[in-house]
N, CA, C and O atoms as CSV, one atom per row, in Angstrom:
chain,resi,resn,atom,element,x,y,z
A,1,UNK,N,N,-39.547,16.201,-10.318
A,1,UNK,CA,C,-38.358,15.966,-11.127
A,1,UNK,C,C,-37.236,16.940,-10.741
A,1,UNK,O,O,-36.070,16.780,-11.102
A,2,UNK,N,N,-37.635,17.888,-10.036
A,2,UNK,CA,C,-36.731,18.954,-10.470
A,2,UNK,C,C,-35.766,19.013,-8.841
A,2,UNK,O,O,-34.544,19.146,-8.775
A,3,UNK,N,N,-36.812,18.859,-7.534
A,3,UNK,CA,C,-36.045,18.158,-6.372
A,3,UNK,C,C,-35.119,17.338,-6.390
A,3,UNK,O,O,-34.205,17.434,-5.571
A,4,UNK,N,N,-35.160,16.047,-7.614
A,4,UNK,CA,C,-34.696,15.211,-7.554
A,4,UNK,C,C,-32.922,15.934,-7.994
A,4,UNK,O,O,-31.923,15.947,-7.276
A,5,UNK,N,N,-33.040,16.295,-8.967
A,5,UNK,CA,C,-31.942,16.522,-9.670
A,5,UNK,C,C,-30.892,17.355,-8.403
A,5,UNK,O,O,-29.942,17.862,-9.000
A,6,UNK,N,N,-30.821,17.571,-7.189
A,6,UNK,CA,C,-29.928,18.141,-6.647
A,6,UNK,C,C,-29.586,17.375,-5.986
A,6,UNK,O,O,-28.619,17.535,-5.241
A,7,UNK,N,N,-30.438,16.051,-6.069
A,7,UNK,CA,C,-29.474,14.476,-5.207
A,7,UNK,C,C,-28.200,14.175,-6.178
A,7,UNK,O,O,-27.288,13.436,-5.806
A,8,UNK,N,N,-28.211,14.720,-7.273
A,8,UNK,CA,C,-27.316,13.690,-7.945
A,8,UNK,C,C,-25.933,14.021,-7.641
A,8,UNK,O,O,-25.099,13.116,-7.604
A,9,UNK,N,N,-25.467,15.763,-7.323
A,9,UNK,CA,C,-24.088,16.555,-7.205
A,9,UNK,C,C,-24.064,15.593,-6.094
A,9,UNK,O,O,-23.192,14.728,-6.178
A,10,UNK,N,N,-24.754,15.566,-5.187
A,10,UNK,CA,C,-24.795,14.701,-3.990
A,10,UNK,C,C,-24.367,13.668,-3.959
A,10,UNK,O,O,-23.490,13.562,-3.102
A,11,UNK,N,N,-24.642,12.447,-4.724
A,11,UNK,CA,C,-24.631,11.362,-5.043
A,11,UNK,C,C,-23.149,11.090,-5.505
A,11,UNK,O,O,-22.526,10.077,-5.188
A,12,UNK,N,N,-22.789,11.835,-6.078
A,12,UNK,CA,C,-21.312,11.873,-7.031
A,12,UNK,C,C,-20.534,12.306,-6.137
A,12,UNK,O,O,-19.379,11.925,-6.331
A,13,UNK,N,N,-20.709,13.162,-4.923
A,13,UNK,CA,C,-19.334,13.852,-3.965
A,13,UNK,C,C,-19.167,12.368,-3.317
A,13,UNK,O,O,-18.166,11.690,-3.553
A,14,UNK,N,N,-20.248,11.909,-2.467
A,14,UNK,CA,C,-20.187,10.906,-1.586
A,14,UNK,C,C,-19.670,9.235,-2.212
A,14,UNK,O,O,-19.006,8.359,-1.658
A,15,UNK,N,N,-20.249,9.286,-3.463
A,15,UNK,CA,C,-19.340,8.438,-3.944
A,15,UNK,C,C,-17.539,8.376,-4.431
A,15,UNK,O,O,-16.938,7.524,-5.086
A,16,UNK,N,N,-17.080,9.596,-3.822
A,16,UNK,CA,C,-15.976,9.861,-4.082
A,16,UNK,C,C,-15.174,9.963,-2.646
A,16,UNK,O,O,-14.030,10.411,-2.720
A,17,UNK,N,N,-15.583,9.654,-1.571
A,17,UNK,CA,C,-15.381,9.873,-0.146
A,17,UNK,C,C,-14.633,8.818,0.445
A,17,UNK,O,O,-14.586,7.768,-0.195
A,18,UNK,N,N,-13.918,8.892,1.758
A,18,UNK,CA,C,-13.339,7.944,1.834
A,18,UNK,C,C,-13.750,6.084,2.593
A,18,UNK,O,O,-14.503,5.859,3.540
A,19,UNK,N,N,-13.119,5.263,1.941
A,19,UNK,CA,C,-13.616,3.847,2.318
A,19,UNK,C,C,-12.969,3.614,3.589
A,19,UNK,O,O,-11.816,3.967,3.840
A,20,UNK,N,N,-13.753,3.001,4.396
A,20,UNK,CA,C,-13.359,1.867,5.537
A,20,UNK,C,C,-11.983,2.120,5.239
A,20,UNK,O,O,-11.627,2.649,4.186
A,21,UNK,N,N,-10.998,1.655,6.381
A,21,UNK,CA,C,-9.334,1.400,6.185
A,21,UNK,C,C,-9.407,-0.036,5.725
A,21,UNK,O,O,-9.069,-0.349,4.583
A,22,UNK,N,N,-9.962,-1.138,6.843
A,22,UNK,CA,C,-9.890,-2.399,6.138
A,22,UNK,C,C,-9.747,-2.889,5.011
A,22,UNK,O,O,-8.969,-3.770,4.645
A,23,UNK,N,N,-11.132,-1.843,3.977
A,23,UNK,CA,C,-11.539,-2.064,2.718
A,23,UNK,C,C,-10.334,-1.674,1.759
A,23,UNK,O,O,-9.990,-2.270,0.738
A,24,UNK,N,N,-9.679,-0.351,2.412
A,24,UNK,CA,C,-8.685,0.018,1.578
A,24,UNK,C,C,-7.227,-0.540,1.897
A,24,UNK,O,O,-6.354,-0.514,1.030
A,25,UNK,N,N,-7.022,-0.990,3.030
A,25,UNK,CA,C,-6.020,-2.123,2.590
A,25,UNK,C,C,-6.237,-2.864,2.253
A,25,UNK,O,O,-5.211,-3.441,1.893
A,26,UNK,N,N,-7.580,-3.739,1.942
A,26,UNK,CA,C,-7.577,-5.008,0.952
A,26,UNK,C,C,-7.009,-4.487,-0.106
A,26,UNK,O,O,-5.898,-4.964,-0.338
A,27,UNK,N,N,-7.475,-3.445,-1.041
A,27,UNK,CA,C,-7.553,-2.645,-2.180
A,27,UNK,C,C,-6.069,-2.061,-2.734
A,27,UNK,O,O,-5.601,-1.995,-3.871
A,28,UNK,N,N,-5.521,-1.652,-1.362
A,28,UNK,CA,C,-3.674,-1.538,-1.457
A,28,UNK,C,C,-2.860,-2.597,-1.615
A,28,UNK,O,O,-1.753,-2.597,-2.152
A,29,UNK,N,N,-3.444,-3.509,-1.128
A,29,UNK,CA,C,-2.132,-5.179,-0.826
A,29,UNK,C,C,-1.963,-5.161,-2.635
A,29,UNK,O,O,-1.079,-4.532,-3.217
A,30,UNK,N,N,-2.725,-5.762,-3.125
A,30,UNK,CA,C,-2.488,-5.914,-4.536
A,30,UNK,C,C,-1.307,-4.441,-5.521
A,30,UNK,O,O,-0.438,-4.675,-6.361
A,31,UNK,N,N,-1.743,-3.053,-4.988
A,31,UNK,CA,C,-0.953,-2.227,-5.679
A,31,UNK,C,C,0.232,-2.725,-5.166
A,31,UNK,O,O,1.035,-3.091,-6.025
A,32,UNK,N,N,0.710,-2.892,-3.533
A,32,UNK,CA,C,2.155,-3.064,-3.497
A,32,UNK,C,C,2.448,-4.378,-3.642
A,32,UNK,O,O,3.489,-4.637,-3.039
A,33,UNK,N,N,1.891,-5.485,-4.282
A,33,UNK,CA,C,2.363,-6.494,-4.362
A,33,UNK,C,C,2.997,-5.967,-5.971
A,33,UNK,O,O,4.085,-6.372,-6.381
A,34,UNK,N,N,2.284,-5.196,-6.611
A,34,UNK,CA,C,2.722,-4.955,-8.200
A,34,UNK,C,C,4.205,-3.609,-8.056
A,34,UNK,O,O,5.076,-3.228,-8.837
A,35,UNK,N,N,3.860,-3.293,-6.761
A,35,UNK,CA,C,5.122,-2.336,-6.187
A,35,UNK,C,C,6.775,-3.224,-6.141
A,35,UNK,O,O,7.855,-2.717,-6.444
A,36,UNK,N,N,6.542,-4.615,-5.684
A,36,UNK,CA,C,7.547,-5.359,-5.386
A,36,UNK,C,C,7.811,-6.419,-6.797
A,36,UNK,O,O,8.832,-7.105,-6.857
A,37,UNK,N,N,7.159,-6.435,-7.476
A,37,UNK,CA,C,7.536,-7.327,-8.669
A,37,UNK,C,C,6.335,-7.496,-9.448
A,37,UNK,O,O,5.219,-7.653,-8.953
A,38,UNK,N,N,6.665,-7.448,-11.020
A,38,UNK,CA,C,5.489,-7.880,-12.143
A,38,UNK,C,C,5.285,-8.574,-11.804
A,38,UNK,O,O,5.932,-9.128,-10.915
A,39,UNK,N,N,3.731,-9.186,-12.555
A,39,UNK,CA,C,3.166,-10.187,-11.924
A,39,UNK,C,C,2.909,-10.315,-13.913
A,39,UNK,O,O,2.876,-9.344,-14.669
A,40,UNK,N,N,2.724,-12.182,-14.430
A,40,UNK,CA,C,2.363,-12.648,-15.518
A,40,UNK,C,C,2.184,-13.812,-15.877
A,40,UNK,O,O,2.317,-14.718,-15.055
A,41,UNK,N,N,1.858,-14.059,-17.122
A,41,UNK,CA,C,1.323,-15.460,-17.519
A,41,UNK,C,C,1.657,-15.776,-18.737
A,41,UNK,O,O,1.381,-14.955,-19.611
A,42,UNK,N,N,2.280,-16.939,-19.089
A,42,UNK,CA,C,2.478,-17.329,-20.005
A,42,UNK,C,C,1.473,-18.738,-20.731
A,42,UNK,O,O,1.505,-19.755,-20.038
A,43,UNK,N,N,0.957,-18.791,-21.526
A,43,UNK,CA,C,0.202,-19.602,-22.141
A,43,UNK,C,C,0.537,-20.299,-23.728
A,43,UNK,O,O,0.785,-19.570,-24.688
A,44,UNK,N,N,0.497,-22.001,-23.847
A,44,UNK,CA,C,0.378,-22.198,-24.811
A,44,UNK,C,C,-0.094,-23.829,-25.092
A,44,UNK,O,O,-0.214,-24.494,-24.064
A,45,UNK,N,N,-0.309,-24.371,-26.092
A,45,UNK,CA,C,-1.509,-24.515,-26.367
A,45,UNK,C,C,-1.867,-24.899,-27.980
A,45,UNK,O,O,-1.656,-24.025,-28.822
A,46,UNK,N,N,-2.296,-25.934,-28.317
A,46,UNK,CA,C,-3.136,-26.575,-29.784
A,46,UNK,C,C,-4.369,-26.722,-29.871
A,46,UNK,O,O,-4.833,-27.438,-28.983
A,47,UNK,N,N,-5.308,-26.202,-30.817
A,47,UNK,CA,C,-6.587,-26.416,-30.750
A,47,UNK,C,C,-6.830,-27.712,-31.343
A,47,UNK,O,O,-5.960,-28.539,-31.615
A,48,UNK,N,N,-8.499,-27.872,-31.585
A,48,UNK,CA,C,-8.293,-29.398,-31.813
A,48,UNK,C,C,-8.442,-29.489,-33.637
A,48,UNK,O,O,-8.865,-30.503,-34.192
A,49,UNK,N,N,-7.986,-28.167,-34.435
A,49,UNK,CA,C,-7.920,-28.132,-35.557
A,49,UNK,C,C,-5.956,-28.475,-35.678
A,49,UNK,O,O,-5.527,-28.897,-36.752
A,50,UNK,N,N,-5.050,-28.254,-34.589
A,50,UNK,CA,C,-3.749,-28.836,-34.933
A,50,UNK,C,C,-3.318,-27.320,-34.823
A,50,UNK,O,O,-2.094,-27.185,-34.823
A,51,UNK,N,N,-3.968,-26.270,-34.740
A,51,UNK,CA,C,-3.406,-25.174,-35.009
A,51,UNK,C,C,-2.145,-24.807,-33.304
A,51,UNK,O,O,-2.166,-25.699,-32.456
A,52,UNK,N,N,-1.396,-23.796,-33.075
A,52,UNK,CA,C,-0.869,-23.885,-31.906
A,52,UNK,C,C,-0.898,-22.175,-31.457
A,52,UNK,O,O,-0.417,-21.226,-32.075
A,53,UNK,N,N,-1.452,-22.184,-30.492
A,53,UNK,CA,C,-1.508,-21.218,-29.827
A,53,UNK,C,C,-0.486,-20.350,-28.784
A,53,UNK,O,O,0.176,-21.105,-28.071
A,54,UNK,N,N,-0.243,-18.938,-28.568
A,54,UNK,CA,C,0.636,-18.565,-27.230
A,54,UNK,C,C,-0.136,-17.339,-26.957
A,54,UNK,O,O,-0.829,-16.633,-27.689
A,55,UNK,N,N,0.141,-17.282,-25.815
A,55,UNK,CA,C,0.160,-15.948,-24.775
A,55,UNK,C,C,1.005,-15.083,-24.092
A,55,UNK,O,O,1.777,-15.541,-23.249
A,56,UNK,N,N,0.982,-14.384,-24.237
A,56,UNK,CA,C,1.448,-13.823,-22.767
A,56,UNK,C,C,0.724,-12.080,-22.536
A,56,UNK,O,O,0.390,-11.101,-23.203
A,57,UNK,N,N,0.785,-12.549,-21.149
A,57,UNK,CA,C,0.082,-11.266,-20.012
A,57,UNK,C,C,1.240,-10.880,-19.342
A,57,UNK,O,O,2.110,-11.697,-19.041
A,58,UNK,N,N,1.317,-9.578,-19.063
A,58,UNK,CA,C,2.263,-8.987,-18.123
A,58,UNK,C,C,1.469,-7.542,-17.398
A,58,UNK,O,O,0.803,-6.714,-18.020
A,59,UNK,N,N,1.735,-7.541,-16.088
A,59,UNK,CA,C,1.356,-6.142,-15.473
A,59,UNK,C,C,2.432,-5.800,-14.346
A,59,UNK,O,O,2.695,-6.296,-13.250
A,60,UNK,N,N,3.058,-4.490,-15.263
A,60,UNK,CA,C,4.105,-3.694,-14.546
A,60,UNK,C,C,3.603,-2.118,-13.929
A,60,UNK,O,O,3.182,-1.141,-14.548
A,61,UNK,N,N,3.826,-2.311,-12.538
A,61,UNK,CA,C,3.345,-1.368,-11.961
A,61,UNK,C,C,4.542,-0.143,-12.546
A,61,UNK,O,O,5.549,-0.533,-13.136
A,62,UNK,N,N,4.280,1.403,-12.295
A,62,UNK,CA,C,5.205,2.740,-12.315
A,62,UNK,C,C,5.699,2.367,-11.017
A,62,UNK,O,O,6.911,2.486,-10.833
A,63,UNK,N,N,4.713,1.782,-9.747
A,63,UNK,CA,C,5.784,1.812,-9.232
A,63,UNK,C,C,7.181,1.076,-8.949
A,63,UNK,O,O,8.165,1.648,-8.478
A,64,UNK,N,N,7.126,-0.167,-9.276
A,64,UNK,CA,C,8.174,-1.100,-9.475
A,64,UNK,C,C,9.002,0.172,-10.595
A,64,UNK,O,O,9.843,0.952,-10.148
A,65,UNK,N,N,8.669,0.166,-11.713
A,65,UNK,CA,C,9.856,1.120,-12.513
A,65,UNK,C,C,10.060,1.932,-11.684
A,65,UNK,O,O,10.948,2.599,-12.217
A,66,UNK,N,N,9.885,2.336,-10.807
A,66,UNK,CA,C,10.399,3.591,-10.384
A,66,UNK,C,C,11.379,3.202,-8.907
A,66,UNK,O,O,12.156,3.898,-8.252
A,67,UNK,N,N,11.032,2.106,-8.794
A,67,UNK,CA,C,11.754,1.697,-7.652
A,67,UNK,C,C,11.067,2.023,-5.961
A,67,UNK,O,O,11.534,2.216,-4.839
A,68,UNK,N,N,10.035,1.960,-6.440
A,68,UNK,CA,C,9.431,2.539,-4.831
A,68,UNK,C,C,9.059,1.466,-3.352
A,68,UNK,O,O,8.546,0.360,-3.519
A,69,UNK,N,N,9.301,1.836,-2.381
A,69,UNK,CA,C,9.196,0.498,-1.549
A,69,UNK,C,C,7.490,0.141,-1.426
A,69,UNK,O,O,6.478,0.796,-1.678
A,70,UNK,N,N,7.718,-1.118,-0.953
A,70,UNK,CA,C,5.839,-1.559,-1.351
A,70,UNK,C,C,5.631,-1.258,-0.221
A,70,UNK,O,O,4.504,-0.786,-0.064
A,71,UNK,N,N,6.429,-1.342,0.951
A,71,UNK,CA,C,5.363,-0.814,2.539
A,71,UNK,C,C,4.970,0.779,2.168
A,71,UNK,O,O,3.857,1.263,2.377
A,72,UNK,N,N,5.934,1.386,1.667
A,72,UNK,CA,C,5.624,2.734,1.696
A,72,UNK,C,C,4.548,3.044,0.460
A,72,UNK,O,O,4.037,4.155,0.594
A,73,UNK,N,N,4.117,2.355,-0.645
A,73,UNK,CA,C,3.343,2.591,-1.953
A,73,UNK,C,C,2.044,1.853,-0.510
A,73,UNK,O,O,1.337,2.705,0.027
A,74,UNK,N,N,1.946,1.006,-0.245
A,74,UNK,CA,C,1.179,-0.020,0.666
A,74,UNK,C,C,0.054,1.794,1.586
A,74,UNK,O,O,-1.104,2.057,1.262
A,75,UNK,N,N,0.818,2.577,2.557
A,75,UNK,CA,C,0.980,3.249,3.230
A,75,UNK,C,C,0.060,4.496,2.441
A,75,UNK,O,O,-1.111,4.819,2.640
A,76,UNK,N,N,0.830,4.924,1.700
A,76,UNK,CA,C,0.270,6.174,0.795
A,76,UNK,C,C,-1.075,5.972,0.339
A,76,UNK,O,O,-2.061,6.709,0.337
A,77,UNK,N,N,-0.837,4.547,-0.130
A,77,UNK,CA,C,-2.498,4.185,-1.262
A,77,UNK,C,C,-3.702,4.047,0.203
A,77,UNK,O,O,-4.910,4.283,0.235
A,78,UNK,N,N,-2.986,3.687,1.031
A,78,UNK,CA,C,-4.298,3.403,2.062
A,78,UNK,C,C,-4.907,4.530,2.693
A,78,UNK,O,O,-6.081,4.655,3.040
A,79,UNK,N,N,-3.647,5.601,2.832
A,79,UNK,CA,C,-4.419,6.856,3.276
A,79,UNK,C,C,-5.083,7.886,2.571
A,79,UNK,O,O,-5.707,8.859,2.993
A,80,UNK,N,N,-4.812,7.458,1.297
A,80,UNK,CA,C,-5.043,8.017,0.033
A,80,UNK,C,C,-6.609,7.833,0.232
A,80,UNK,O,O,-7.305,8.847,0.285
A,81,UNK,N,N,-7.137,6.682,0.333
A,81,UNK,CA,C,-8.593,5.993,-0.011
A,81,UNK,C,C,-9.165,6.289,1.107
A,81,UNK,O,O,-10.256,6.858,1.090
A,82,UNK,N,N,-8.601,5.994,2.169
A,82,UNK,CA,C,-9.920,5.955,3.440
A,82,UNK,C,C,-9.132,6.910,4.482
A,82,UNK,O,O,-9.198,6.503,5.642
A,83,UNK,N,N,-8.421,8.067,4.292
A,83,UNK,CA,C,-8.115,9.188,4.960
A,83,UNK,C,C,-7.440,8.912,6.219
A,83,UNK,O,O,-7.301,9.794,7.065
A,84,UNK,N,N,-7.000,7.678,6.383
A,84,UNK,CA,C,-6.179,7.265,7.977
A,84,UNK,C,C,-5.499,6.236,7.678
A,84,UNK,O,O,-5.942,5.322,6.983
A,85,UNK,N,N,-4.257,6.274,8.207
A,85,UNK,CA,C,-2.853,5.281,8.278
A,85,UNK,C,C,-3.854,3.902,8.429
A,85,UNK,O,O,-4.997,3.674,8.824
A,86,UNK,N,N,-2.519,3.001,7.774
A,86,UNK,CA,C,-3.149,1.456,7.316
A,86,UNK,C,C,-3.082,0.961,9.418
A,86,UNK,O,O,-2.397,1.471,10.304
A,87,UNK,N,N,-3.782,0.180,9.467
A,87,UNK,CA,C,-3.966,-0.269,11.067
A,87,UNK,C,C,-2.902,-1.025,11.419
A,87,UNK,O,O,-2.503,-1.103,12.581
A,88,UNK,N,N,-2.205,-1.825,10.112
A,88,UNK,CA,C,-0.752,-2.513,10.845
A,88,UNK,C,C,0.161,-2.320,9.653
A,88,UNK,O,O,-0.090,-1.369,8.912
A,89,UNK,N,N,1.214,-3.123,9.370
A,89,UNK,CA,C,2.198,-2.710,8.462
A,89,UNK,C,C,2.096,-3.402,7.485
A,89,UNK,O,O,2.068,-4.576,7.854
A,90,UNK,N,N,2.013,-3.303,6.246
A,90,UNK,CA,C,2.397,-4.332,5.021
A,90,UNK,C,C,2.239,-5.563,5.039
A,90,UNK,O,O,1.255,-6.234,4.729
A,91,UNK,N,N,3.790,-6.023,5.618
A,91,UNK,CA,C,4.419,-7.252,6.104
A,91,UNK,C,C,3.233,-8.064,6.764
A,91,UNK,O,O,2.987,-9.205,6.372
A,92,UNK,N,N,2.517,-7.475,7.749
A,92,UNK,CA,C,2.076,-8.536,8.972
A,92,UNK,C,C,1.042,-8.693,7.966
A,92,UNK,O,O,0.561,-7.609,8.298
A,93,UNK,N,N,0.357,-9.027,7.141
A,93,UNK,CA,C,-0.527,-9.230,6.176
A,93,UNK,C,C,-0.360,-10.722,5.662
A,93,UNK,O,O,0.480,-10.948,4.791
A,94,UNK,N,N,-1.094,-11.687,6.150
A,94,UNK,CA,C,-0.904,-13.428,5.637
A,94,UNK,C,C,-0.604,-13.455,4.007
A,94,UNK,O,O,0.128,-14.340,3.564
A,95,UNK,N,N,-1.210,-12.424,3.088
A,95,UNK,CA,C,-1.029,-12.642,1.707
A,95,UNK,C,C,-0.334,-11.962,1.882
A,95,UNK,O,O,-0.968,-11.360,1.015
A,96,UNK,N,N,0.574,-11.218,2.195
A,96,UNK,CA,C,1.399,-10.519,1.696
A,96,UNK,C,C,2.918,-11.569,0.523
A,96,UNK,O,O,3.345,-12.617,1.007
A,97,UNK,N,N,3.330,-11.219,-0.478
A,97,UNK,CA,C,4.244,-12.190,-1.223
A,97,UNK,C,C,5.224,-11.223,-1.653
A,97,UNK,O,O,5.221,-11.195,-2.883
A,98,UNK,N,N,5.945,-10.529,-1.230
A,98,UNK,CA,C,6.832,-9.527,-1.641
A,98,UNK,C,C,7.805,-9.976,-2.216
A,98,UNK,O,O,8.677,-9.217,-2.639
């Protein structure tokens, strides 16, 4: 029992280490897509008692309030996660929707 317990500091650094770049630009596209504009949903809607329903969802990034460019939020977050510049730019990204 007592071997065991010095895997765990272990366990917790390495899970904190950095990811693949790939992985972490998948993981960035979405922050700078919320970098370049909210993203939301509006919903509405009658149940089948007659009653009428609404929604709404909204997610506003700090960085959009703050005005920050999404290649460069794109850039930061990727080296942030997996310790090396994103492999191409933002833009050249098929989902990219800025």
């Amino acid at each position: 029992m007592m071997r065991a317990l010095w895997l765990l500091p272990l366990l917790l650094l390495t899970a904190c280490g950095p990811i693949p770049v790939d992985r972490a630009e998948r993981q960035c596209l979405d922050r700078a897509q919320l970098a370049a504009k909210p993203r939301g949903m509006v919903s509405a809607g009658v149940t089948s008692s007659g009653d009428t329903r609404a929604g709404l969802r909204l997610e506003v990034s700090s960085d959009y309030l703050l005005g920050r460019d999404p290649s460069a939020v794109f850039d930061a977050c990727v080296y942030q996660k997996s310790g090396v510049p994103p492999t191409r730019p933002l833009y050249s990204f098929p989902e990219w929707r800025g």
